[in-house]
N, C-alpha and C positions, 0 to 999 in steps of 0.2 A: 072741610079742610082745604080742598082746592078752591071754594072763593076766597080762603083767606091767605092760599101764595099768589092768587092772583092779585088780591090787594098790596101785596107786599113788594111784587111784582112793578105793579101799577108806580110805585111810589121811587122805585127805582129808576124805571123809565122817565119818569119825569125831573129826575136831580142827573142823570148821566146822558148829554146828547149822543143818539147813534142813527143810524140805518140811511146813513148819506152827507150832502157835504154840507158843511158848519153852518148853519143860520146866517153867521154872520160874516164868516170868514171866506165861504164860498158861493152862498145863495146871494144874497143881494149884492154884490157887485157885478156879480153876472145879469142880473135882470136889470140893474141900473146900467149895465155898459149896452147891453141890449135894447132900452131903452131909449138911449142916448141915441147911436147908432141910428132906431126905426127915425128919431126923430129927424134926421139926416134924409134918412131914404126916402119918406114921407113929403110930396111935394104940394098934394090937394089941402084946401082951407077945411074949416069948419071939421075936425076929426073929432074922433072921442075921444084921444090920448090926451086930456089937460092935465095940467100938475094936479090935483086930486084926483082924475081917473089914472095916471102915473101911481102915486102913494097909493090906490088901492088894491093897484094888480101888486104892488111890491108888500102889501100888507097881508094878501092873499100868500101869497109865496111862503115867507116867513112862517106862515100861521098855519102851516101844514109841519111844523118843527115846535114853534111853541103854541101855540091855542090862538085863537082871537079873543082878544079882550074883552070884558064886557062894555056894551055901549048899549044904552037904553034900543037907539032910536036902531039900531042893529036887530035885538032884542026881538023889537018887535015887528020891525019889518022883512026880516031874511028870513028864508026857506032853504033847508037841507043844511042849516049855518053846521048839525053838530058834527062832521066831517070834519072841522075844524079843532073841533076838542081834541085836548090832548091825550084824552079815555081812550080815546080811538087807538091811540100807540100800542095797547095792550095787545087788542085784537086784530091790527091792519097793520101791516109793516109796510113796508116802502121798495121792497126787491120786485124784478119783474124780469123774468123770462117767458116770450109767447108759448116757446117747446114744451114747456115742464108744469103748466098755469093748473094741470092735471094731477100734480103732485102738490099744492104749494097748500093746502088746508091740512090744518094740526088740532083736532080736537076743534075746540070757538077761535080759535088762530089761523087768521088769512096772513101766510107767509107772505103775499104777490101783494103790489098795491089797487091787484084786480076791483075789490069792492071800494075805496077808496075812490077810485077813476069812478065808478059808473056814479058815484053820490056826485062828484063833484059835475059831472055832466047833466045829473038833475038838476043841479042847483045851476047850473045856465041856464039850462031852460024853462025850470018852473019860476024864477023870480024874474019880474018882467023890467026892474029900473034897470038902466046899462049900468048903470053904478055899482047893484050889486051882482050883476052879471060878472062885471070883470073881477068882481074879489075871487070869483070860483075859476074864473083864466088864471088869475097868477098861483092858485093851485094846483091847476094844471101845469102850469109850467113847472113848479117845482119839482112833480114828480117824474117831468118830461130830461130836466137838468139832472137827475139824477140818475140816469138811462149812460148819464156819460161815464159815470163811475161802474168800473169792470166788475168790482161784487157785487156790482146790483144786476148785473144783468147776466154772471154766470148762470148762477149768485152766489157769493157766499156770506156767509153768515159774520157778521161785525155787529157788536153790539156788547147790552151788559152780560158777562158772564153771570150773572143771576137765573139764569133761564135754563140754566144748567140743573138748579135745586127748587126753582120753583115755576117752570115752565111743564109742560107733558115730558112723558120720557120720554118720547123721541127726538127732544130738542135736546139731550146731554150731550149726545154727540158732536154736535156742532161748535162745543167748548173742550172737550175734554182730550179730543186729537191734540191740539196744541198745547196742552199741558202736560200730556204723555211726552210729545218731544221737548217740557222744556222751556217751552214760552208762555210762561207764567203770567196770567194778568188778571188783577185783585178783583177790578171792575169794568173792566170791557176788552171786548177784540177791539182795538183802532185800526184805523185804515187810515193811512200818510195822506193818502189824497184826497178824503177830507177836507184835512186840515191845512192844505197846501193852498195857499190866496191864489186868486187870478192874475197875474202878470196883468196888470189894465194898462200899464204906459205902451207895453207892446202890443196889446188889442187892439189899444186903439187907433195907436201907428197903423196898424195894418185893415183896420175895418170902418175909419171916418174917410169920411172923401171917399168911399170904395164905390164908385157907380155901380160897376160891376158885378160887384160880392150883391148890391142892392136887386139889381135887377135879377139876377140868379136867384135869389132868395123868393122876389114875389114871383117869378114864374109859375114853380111849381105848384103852388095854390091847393093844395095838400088837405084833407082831410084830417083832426083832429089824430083819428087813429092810424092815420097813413104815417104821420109824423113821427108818433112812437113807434111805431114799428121800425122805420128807418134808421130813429136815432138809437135802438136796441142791434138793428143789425150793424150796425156802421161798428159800432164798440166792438162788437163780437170778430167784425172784420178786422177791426184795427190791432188786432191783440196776435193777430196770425201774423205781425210784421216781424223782420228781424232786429234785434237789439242792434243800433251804430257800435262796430269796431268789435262784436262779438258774434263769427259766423258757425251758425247753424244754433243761435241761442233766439226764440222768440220771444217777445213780450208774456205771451200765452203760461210763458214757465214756472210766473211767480202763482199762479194759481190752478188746480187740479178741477178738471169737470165733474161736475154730477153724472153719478153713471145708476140704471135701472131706474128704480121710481125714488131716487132722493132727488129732493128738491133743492137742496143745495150742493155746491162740493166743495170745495176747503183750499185752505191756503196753504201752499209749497213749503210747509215748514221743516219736512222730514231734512235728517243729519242737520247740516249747519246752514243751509239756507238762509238768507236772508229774508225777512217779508218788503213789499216794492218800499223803497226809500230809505232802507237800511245800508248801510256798509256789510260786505259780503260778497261771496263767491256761487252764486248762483249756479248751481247742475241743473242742467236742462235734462228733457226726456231723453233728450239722443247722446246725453253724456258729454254733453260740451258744457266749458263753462264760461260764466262770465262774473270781471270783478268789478263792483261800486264802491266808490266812496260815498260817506252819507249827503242824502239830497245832491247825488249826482247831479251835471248840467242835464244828461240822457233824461236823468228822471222827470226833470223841469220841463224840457222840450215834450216828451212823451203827455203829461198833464194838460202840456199848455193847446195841445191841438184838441184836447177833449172839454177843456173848456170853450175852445173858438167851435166846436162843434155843439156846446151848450149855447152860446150867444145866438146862434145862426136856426138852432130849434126854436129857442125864446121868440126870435123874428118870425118864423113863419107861422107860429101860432097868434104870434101878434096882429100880424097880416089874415090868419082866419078870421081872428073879432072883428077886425075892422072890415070883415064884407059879411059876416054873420050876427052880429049881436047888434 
């Protein structure tokens, strides 16, 4: 009976995107402006970044959201490729906080993208063409860009509300608070930001021609896991700021922490709260409030610094391959 909610499960996961930002509307514009960008930065000849080792780190990325397609010559020559399948979703999700890495296993469910990362780290370094080295970098980066979105790294739970009836019981919780208060949803928790595109005309206003932003970036010459971890802490920091024109209201407010050994903790839905990018009056912990119109500019600007904090991760992982692979 439980392989066959897990199959049912499985089939859900793969018709409703969740557990970070859109494939298409948020992952590859970022790795493409980032891209772009390294290509800027990037002054030595003869690099590995050609327009095919380009498309493969951007093929890598994606493919950690839909599967890698079949290709014979894939097929036969890639090692650790099935980190890439989309089976994986059932059992490896994509949240990741370092605090709580101790709570994130549910029965054969890796809540954290823990097991995830260390395949995709195999798969650098068991496959020895650079070619397919880099499909398993822009894996990494995917799960790196995903560090920038706040439920991933409280974490809280966003996905299909199926996991509710066909997940272990201890996953009902994490659907059924917000239906207790109310906020009813047939087939997933969304999360706004997501689905909210990259501003790239202002990215790239602000990140082409940036000597600076360039050299700042290969400085710190960062360890793969130095990387995430930063870009986990930075989110975590960023969320303690105070909302523009609403004082004593933090960003922090739209979402509640995991407390004791839950691995997740939940979205600020209690009374009428809004969830982030809603229209709403948001009560903070200290009883202050603050009012949105829908997809505030606040909320844009707030977004737009976590994607320039995704671009600027992409970079320096980019800058590891290129003195490691």
């Amino acid at each position: 009976m439980e392989n066959y909610k897990l199959i049912i499960l499985f089939v859900i996961l793969n018709s409703v995107n969740s557990f970070g930002y859109e494939p298409d509307k948020g992952h590859e514009p970022l790795i493409n402006t980032a891209l772009k960008v390294y290509s800027e930065c990037v002054t030595e000849p003869n690099l590995i970044y050609g327009i095919n080792e380009r498309k493969r780190i951007i093929q890598g990325d994606l493919a950690m959201d839909k599967g890698l397609k079949f290709n014979l010559i894939d097929w036969i020559s890639l090692r650790e490729e099935g980190v890439f399948t989309k089976k994986r979703r059932i059992f490896n999700w994509h949240f990741y906080n370092p605090e709580r890495i101790s709570y994130s296993k549910v029965g054969l469910i890796e809540q954290s993208h823990s097991r995830l990362w260390g395949d995709l780290i195999k798969g650098i370094n068991k496959n020895n063409k650079e070619y397919n080295k880099l499909l398993f970098l822009g894996g990494i980066i995917h799960l790196i860009e995903d560090l920038t979105v706040p439920a991933h790294v409280i974490p809280v739970y966003h996905g299909p509300t199926a996991v509710k009836h066909l997940g272990p019981k201890q996953l009902e919780p994490l659907v059924s608070y917000m239906q207790n208060e109310g906020k009813e949803h047939s087939k997933k928790i969304a999360d706004k930001i997501d689905s909210i595109s990259p501003d790239i005309t202002r990215l790239e206003k602000e990140l082409l021609n940036n000597k600076q932003f360039c050299l700042a970036v290969q400085k710190e010459n960062l360890s793969l896991t130095d990387i995430r971890l930063s870009v986990a802490q930075f989110t975590l920091e960023y969320l303690k700021n105070e909302i523009p024109n609403c004082p004593g209201v933090k960003w922090q407010d739209f979402w509640i922490q995991p407390t004791n050994q839950e691995y997740f903790g939940r979205y600020n839905v209690k009374g009428e709260n809004p969830l982030f990018g809603e229209a709403g009056v948001l009560l903070s912990s200290s009883n202050n409030i603050c009012t949105f119109n829908a997809l505030d500019d606040r909320y844009l600007d707030f977004v737009y610094v976590l994607h320039k904090k995704a671009i600027e991760a992409d970079l320096k992982i980019l800058f590891w391959g290129t003195n490691n692979i």
